[in-house]
C-alpha positions in Angstrom: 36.4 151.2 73.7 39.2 149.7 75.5 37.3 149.2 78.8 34.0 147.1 76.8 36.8 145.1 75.3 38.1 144.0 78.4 34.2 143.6 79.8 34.1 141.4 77.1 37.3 139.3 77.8 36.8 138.9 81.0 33.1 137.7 80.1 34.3 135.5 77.6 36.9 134.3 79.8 34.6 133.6 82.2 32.4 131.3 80.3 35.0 129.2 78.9 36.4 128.4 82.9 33.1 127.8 84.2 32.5 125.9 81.0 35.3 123.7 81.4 35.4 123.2 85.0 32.2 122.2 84.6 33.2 119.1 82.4 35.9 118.7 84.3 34.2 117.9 87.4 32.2 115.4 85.6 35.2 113.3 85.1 35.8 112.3 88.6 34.5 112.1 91.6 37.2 113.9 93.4 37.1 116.8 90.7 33.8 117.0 91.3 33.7 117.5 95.0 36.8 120.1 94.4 35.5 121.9 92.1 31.9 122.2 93.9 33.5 123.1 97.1 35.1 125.7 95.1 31.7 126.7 93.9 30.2 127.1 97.1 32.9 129.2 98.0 32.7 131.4 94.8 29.0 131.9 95.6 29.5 133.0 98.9 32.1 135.7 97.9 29.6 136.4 94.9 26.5 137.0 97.3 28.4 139.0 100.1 29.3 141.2 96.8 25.7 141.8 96.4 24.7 142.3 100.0 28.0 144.7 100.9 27.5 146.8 98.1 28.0 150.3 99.4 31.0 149.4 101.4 32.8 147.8 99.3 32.4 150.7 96.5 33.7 153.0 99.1 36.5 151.0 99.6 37.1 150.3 96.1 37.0 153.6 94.8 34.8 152.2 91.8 32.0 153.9 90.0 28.5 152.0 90.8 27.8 151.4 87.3 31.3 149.8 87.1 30.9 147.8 90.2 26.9 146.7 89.2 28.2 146.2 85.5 31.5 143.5 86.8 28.8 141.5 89.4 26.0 141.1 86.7 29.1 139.9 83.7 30.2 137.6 86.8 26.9 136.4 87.6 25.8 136.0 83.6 29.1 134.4 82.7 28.7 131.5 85.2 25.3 130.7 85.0 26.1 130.6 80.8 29.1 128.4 81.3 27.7 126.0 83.9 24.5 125.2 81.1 27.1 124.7 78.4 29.2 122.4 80.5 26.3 120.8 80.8 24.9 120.8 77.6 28.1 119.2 76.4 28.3 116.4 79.5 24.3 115.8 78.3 
């Protein structure tokens, strides 16, 4: 129980950051280059996740349903709060 519950925060949390960053970076043109260069970054992380799977679970000491479960809720969360930021910029 406790661990969906903080899945779900963290999900949650997740939407709402991307969300507002997201309008944020609409704001001004400075904020936008920040927070896309920021992006960029985050999807590099994000993608070497994916592709150095099996090491970093060995490293990590995490289950592979844990470790699958936290990149699919990251990858979900941002792709949820980067259409409502821009649903609410639209």
């Amino acid at each position: 129980m406790t661990q969906s519950a903080l899945l779900l925060n963290s999900f949650l949390l997740r939407v709402v950051s991307t969300a507002l960053l997201t309008v944020l970076a609409s704001l001004h043109p400075i904020a936008l280059q920040l927070i896309g260069t920021l992006g960029a970054i985050s999807l590099t992380a994000y993608i070497c996740c994916w592709l150095l799977d099996d090491w970093l679970m060995e490293r990590l000491k995490v289950s592979q349903g844990d470790y699958f479960a936290r990149l699919l809720i990251t990858g979900i969360a941002a792709l949820l709060g980067i259409g409502a930021g821009l649903w609410i910029i639209l």
